[in-house]
Short mmCIF file of the C-alpha atoms (twelve columns), coordinates in Angstrom:
data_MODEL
# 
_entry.id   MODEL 
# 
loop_
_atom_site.group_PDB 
_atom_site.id 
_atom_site.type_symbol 
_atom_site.label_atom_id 
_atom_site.label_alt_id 
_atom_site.label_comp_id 
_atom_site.label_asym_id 
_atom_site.label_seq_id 
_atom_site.Cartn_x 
_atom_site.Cartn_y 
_atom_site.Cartn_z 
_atom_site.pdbx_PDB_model_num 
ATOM 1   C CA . UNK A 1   136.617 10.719 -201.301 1 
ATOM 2   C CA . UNK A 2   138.943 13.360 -200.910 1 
ATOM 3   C CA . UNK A 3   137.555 16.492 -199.797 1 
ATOM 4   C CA . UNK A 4   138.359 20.277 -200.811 1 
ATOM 5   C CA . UNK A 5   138.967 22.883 -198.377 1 
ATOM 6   C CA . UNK A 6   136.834 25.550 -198.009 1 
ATOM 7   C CA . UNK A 7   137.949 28.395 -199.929 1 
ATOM 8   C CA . UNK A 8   137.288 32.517 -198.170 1 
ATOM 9   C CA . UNK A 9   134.125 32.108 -199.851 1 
ATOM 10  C CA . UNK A 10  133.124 29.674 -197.355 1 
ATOM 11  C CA . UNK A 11  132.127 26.874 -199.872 1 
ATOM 12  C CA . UNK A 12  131.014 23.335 -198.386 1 
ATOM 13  C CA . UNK A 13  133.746 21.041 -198.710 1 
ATOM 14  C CA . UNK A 14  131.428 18.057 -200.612 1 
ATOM 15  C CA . UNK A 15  129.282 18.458 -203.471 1 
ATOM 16  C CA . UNK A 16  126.753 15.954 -204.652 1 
ATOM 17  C CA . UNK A 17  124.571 15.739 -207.948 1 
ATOM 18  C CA . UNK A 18  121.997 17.468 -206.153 1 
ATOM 19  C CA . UNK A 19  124.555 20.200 -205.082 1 
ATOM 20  C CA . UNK A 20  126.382 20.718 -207.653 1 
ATOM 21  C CA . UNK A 21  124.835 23.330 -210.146 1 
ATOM 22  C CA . UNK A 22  126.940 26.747 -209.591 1 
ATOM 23  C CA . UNK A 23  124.888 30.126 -209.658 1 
ATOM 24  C CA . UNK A 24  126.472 33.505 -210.041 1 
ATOM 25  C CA . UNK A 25  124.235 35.660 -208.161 1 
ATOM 26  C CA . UNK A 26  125.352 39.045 -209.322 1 
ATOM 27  C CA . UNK A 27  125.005 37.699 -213.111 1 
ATOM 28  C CA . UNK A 28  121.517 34.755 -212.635 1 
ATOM 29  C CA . UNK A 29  119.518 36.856 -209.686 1 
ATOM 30  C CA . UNK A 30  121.033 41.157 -211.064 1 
ATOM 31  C CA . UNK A 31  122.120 41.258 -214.468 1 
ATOM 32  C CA . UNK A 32  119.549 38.780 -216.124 1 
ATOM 33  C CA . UNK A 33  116.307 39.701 -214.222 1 
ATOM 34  C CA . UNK A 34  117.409 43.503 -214.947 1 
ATOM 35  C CA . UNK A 35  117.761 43.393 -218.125 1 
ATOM 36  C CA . UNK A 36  114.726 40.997 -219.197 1 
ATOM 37  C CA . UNK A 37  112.877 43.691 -216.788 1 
ATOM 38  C CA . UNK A 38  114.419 46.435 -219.336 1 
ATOM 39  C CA . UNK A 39  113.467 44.864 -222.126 1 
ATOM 40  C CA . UNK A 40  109.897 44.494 -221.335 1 
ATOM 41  C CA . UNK A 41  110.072 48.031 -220.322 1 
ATOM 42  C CA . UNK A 42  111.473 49.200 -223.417 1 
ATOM 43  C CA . UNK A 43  108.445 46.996 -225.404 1 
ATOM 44  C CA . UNK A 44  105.950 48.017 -223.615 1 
ATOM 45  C CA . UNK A 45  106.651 51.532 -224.523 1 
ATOM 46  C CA . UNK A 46  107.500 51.112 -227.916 1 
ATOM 47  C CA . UNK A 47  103.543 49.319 -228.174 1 
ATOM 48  C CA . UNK A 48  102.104 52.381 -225.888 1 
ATOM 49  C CA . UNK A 49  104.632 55.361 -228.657 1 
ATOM 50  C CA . UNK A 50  105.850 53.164 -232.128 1 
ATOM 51  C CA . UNK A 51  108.537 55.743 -232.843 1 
ATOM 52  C CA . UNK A 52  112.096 55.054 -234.009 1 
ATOM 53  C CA . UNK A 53  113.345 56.003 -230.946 1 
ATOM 54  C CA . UNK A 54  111.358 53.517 -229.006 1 
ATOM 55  C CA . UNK A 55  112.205 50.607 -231.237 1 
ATOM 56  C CA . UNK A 56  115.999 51.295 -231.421 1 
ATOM 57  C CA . UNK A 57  115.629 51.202 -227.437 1 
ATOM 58  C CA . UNK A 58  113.925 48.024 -227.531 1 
ATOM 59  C CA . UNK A 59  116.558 46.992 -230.324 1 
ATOM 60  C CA . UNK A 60  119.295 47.833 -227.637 1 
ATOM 61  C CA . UNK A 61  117.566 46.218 -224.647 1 
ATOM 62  C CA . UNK A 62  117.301 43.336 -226.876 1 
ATOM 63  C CA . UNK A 63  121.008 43.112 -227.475 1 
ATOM 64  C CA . UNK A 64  121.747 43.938 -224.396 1 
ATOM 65  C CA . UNK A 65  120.065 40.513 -223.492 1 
ATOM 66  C CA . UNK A 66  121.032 38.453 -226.048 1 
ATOM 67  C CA . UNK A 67  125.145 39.799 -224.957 1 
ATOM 68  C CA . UNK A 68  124.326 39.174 -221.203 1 
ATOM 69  C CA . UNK A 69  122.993 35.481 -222.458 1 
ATOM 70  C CA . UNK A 70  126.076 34.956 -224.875 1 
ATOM 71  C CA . UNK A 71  129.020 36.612 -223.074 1 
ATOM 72  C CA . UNK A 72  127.939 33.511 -220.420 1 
ATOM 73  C CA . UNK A 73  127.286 31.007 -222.675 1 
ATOM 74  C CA . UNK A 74  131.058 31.884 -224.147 1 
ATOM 75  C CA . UNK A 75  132.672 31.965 -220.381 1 
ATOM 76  C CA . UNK A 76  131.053 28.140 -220.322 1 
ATOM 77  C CA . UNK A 77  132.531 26.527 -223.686 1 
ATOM 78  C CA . UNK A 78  136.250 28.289 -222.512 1 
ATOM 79  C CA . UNK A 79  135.797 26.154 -219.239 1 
ATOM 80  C CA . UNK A 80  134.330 23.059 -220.854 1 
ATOM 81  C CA . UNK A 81  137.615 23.224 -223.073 1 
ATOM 82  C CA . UNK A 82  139.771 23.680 -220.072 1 
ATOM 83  C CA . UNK A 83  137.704 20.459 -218.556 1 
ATOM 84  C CA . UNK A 84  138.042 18.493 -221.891 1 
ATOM 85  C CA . UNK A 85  141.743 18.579 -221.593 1 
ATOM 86  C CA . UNK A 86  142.177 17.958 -217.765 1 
ATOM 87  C CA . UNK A 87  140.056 14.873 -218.123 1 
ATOM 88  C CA . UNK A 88  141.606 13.907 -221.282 1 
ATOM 89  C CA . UNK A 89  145.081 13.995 -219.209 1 
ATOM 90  C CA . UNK A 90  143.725 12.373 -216.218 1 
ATOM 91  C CA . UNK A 91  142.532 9.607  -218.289 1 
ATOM 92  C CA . UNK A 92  145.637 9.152  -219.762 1 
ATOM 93  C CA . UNK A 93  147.174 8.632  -216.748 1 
ATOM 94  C CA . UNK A 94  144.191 5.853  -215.381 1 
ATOM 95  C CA . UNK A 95  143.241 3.900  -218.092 1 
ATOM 96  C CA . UNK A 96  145.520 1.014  -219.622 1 
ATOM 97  C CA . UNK A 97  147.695 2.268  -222.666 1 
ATOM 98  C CA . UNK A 98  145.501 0.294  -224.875 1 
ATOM 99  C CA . UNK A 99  142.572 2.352  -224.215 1 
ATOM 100 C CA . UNK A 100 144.196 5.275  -224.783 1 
ATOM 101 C CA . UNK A 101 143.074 5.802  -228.704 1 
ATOM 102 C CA . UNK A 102 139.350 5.588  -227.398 1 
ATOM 103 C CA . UNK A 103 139.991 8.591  -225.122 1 
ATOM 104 C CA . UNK A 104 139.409 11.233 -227.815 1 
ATOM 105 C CA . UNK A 105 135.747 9.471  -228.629 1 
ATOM 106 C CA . UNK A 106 134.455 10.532 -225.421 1 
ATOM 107 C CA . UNK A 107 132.263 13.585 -225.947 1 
ATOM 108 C CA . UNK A 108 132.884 16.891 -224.617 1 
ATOM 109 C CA . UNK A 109 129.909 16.820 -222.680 1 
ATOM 110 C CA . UNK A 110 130.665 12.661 -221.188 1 
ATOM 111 C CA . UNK A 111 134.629 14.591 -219.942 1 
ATOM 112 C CA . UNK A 112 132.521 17.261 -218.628 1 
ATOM 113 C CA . UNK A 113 130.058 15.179 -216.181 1 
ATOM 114 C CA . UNK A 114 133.243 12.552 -216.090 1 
ATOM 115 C CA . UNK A 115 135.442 15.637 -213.650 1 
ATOM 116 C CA . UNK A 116 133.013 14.730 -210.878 1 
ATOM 117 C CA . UNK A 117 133.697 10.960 -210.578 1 
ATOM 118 C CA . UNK A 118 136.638 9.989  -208.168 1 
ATOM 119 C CA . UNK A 119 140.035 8.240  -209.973 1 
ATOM 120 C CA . UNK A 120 138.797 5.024  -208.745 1 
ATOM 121 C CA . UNK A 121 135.512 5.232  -210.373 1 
ATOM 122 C CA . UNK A 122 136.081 7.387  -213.826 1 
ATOM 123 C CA . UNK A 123 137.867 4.582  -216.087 1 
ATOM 124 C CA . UNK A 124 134.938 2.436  -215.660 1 
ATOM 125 C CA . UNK A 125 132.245 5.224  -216.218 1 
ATOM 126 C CA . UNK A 126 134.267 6.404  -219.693 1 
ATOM 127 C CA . UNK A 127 134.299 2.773  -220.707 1 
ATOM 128 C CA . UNK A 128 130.275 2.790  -220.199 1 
ATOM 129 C CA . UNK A 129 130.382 6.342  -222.259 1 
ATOM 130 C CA . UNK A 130 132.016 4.725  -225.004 1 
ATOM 131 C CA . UNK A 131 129.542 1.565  -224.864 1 
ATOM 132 C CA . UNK A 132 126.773 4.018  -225.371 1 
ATOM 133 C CA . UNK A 133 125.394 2.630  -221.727 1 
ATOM 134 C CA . UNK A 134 125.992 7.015  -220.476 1 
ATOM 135 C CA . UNK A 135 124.514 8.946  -223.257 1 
ATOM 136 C CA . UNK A 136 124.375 12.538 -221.417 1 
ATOM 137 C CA . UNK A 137 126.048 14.004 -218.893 1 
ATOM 138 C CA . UNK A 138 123.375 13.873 -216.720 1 
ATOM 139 C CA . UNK A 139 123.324 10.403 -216.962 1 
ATOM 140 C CA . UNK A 140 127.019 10.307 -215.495 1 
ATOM 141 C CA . UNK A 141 126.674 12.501 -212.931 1 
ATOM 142 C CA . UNK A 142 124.440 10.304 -211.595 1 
ATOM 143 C CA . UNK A 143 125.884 7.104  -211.816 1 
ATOM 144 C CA . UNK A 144 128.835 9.017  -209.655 1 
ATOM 145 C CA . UNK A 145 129.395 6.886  -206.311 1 
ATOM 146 C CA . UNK A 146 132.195 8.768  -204.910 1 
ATOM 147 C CA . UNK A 147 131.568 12.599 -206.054 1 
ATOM 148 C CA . UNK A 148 135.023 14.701 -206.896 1 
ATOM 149 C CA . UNK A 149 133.725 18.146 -205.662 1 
ATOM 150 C CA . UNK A 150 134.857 21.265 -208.333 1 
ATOM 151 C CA . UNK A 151 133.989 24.379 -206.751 1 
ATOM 152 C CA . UNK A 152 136.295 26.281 -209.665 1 
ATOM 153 C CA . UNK A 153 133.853 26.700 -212.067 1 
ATOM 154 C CA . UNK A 154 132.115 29.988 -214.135 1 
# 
């Protein structure tokens, strides 16, 4: 396995399906638990006043949620594009030529789980995909022997 270096944020160099899951503290442990916190705020007073004024605040704490919740959920699908194509390439360049019309049946979320398997391992994993044997990307992440760490992720 090849290992990354640690970056200045002093990230381990190996990652493992049970190390894997990225948090971004200022948005999953600030922004979220803030703004849920508002937004029960904002309810609770609008049940304690019922004016206009207290439902357009809970109207705006609402959206303020639902942006904080979408504006990540957006950041992910640009990434899981980026991934799609680097894995697409990469298989491209392992498998046999005549696999290669197979590669675009692979679901997004198979090329997804399939970054953290090592070149020596991923042909053999997409071919399982494609069998139906991997159905979610769960599923691949743990049939992953030799774990390709990918600490550049949103």
């Amino acid at each position: 396995m090849q290992n990354v270096p640690s970056t200045e944020n002093s990230l381990p160099d190996t990652q493992s399906y049970e190390t894997h899951r990225r948090y971004f503290p200022a948005h999953h442990f600030f922004v979220q638990p803030i703004l849920i916190a508002h937004l029960v705020m904002q309810v609770i007073q609008f049940v304690e006043v019922q004016s206009f004024d207290a439902g357009w605040s809970v109207m705006f704490a609402l959206a303020l949620v639902v942006f904080s919740f979408t504006s990540r959920v957006m950041s992910l699908t640009a990434q899981d594009r980026v991934i799609r194509l680097e894995e697409r390439l990469r298989l491209m360049r392992l498998m046999p030529a005549e696999d290669h019309a197979r590669i675009d049946e692979l679901r997004t979320r198979h090329l997804v789980a399939l970054r953290f398997a090592s070149d020596d391992e991923v042909v053999g994993l997409a071919r399982r995909c494609l069998s139906g044997e991997l159905k979610s990307s769960k599923d691949v992440k743990q049939n992953v022997k030799t774990w390709r760490p990918d600490f550049l992720r949103v």
